[in-house]
C-alpha positions in Angstrom: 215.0 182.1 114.9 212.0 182.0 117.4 208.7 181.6 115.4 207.5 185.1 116.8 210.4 186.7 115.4 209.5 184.9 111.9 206.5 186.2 111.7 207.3 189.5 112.6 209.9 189.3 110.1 207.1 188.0 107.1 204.4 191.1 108.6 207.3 193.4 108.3 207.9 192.8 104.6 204.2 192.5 103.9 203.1 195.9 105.5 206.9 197.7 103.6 207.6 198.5 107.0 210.7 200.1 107.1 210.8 201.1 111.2 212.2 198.2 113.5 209.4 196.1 115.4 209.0 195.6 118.8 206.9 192.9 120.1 204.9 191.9 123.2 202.8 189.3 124.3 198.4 190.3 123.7 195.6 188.7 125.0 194.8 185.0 123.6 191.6 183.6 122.7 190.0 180.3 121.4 190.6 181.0 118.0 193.9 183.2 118.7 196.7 184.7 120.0 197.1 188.4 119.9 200.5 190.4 119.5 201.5 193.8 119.8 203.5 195.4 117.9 205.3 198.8 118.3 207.0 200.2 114.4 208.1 203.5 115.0 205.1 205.6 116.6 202.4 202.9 115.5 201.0 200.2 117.2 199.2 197.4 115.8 197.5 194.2 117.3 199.3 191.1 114.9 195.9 187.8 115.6 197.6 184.5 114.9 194.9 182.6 113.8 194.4 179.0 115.4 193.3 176.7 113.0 191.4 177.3 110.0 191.5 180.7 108.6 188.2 182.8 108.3 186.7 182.5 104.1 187.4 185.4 102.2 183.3 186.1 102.0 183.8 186.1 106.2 186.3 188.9 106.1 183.7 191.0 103.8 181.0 190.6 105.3 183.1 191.4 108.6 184.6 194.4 107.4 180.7 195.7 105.5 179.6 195.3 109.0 182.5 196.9 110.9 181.7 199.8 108.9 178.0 200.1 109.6 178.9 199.5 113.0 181.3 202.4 113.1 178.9 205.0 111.4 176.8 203.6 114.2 179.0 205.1 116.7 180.4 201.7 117.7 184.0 201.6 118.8 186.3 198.9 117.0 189.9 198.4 116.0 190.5 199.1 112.1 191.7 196.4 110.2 195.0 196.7 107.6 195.3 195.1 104.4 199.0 194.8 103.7 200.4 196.2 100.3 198.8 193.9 97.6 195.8 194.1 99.5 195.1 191.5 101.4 193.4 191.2 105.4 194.3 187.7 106.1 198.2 186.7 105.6 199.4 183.0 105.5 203.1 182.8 106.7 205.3 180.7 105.0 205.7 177.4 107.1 203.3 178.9 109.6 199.9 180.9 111.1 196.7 182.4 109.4 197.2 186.2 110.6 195.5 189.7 110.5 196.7 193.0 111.4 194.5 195.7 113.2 194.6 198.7 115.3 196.2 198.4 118.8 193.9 200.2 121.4 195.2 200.2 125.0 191.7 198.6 126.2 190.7 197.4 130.2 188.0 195.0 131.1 184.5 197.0 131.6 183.7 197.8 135.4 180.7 196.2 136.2 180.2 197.5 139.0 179.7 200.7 137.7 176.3 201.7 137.8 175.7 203.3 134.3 177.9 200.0 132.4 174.2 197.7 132.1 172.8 200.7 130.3 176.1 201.1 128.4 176.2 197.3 127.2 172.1 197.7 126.4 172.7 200.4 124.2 175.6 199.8 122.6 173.8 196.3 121.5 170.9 198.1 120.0 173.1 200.2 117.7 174.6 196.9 116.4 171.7 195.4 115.9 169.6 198.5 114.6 172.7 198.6 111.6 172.9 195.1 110.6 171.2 193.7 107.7 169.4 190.9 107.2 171.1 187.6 106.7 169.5 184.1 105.9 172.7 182.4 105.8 176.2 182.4 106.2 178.8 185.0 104.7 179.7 181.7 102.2 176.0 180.9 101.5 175.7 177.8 103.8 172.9 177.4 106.1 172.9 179.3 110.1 175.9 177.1 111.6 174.5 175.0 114.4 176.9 175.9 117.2 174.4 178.5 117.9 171.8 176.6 118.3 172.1 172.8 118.3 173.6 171.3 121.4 175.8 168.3 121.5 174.0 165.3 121.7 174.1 162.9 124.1 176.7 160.1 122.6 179.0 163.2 122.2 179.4 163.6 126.0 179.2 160.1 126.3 182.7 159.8 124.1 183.9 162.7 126.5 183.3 160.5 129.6 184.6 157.6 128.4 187.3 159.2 126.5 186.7 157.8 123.0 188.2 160.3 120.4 185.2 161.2 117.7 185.5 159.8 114.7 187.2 162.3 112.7 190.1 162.3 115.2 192.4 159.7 115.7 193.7 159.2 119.3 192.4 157.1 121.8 194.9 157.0 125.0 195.5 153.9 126.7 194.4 154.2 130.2 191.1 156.3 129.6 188.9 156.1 132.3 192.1 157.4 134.6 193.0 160.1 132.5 189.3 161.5 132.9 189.2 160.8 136.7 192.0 162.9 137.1 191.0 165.4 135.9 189.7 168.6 138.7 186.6 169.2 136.5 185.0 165.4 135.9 182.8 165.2 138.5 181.5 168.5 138.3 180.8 168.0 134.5 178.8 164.9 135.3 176.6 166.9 137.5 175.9 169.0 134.9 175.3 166.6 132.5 172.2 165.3 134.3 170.6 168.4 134.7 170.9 168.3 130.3 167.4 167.4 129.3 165.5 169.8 131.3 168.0 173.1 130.5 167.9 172.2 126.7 164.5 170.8 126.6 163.3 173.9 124.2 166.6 174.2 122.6 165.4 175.4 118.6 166.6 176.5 115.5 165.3 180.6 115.2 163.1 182.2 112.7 165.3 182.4 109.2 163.1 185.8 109.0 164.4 187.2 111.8 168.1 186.7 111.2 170.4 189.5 110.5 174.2 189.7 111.0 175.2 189.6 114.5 179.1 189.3 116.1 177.6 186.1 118.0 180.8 186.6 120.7 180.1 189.8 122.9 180.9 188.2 126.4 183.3 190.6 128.5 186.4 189.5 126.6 185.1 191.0 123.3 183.7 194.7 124.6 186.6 196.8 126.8 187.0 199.6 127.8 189.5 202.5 126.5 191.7 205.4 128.4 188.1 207.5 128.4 185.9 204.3 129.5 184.3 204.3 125.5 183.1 200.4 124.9 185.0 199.0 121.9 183.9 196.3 120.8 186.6 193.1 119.3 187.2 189.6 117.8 184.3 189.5 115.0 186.0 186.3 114.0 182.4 184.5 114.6 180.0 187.4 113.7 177.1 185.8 111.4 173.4 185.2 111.5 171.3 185.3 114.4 168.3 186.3 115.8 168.9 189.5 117.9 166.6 188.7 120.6 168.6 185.7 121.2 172.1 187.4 120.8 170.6 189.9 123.9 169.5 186.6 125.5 173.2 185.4 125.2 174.7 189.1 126.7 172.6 188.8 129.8 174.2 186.0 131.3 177.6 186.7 129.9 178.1 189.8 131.7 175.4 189.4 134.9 175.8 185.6 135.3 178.7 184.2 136.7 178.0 181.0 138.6 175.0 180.3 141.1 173.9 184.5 141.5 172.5 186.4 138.7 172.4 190.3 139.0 168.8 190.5 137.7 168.9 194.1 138.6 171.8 194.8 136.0 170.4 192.5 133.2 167.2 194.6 133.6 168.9 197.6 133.0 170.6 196.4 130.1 167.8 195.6 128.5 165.2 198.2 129.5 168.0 200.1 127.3 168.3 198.1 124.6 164.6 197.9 124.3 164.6 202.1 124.8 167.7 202.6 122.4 165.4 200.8 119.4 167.0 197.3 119.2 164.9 194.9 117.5 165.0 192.1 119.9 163.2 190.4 122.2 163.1 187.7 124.8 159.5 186.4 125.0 160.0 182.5 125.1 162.9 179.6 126.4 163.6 179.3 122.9 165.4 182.4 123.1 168.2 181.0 125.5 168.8 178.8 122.4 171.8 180.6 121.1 173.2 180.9 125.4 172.8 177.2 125.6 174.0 176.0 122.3 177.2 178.3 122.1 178.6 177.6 125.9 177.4 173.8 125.7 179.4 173.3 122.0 182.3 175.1 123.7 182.6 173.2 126.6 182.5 169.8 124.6 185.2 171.5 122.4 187.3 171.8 125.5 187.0 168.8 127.1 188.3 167.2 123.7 191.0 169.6 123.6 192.2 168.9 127.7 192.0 165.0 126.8 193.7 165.1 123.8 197.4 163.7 123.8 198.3 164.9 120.5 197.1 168.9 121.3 199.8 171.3 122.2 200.4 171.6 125.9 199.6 175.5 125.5 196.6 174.4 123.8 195.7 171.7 126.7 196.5 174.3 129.7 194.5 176.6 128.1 191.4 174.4 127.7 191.4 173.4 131.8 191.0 177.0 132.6 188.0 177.3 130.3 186.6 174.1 131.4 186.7 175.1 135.1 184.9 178.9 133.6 182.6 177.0 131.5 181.1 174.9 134.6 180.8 177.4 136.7 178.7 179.9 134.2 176.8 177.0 132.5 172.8 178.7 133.4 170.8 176.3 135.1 166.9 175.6 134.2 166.2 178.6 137.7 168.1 181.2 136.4 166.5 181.1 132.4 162.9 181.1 134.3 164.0 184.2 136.7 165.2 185.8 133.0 162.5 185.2 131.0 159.9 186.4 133.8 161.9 189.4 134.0 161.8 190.2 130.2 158.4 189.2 129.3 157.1 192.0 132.3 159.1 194.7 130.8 
């Protein structure tokens, strides 16, 4: 038996469903793998969760937010407990998983001219129904990923290929398992250019933290049938200052590589500013959370790609985000020509 067809089998008896299942192949992510499923007329999007499963205090505050969002008139699949209860399964043997709605989604045109005010607006309503939040759904402090970058020895066990200390492997011929790789001389060029990018890098203001989904990059908000955003994945969502979340949006969906559409990203936030979201980008500080979640990634990556021991699904997967990550890393220019822009509005 196929593990796809084990788990199916464990979500079929957890949900009582009595209907066969038919199952297909969904979109993966860093932290998952999606599958659809077809019982009877229904259809349901089954995440397996990579590695460690979201804390039952994350799933509430997700799902308390979910439903502020949706009274917000924000689009998003609705999640399923199964029959005792419960939104996050643990298969015998096997994966962390959640069951949610299946929408038939597309990627957002860009090109289309009223998608900037669309994105702009549809982050204000977010942030205009999230409350305040000083810390994290289990009471820990704001998690630096979002807005601590790697230090420098970090890379420097990346170029040399020493495992970090908490990990184990250290492959024998190093130095030629980096050179080959596509992506090593492009991610020492972009190493130098470190210290003046990050150089105002800073934690935010606790005060203005509320609860944000800290993932919207064009992966996370799609399109349905009618062309309505819905928004998913709020695996990450937790505190962060707003301004900097909108900071974050700009060059995820009007960034990619050396051109950014200034002319879009002003849309977008001439209507998140209009449409009463509380952010705003006044200072380099505010491409903290930008630089801090797409720095931490790509380190993340590069461990995964050099790692012997990682699945080769895994490993595959991690090139083709390496190669992404490069290319839409911001550069000091671009975070000048956005801040000018912002601070004029």
């Amino acid at each position: 038996m196929s593990v796809v067809t084990e788990l199916v089998a464990y979500v079929r008896e957890a949900f009582g469903w009595d209907a066969d299942v038919v199952v297909s192949a969904g979109p993966r992510g860093a932290l998952g793998q999606i599958w659809r499923l077809e019982v009877g007329p229904a259809r349901y999007a089954l995440k397996e969760i990579f590695g460690e499963p979201p804390s039952e205090a994350l799933i509430e505050a997700e799902l308390a937010l979910a439903r502020r969002a949706a009274e917000a008139g924000v689009r998003l699949p609705a999640g399923h407990p199964d029959r005792e209860g419960r939104h996050l399964l643990s298969a015998p043997g096997g994966p962390w998983l959640r069951l949610y709605d299946w929408i038939d989604l597309r990627p957002v045109d860009l090109t289309a001219r009223d998608t900037p005010r669309e994105l702009g607006t549809l982050l204000a309503r977010l942030h205009r129904c999230a409350p305040a939040a000083p810390a994290e759904a289990d009471g820990g402090p704001p998690a630096d990923w979002y807005h601590q970058v790697p230090a420098e020895r970090e890379w420097a066990r990346v170029q040399y290929h020493r495992a970090p200390a908490e990990q184990e492997w250290e492959p024998a011929d190093a130095a030629g398992q980096l050179a080959e790789r596509e992506w090593a001389g492009r991610l020492a060029e972009r190493l130098a250019t470190l210290p003046e990018l990050c150089a105002a890098v800073a934690p935010p203001d606790p005060a203005e933290l509320i609860v944000c989904h800290r993932d919207l990059h064009p992966e996370n908000v799609l399109a349905d049938p009618a062309g309505a955003l819905v928004v998913v994945d709020w695996d990450n969502l937790g505190p962060a200052a707003p301004g900097r979340e909108l900071a974050g949006a700009l060059f995820d969906w009007f960034c990619d590589g050396p051109d950014a559409d200034l002319d879009a990203m002003r849309a977008m936030y001439d209507a998140y500013v209009r449409d009463g979201g509380p952010g705003r980008i006044t200072e380099a500080a505010d491409f903290s959370m930008l630089l801090a979640t797409r720095l931490n990634f790509l380190l993340v990556q590069t461990r995964v790609a050099l790692d012997p021991k990682a699945e080769r699904r895994h490993r595959e997967w991690a090139e083709r985000e390496i190669d992404e990550g490069l290319r839409i890393l911001p550069t000091p220019r671009q975070l000048a020509d956005v801040l000018a822009l912002t601070t004029s509005r």
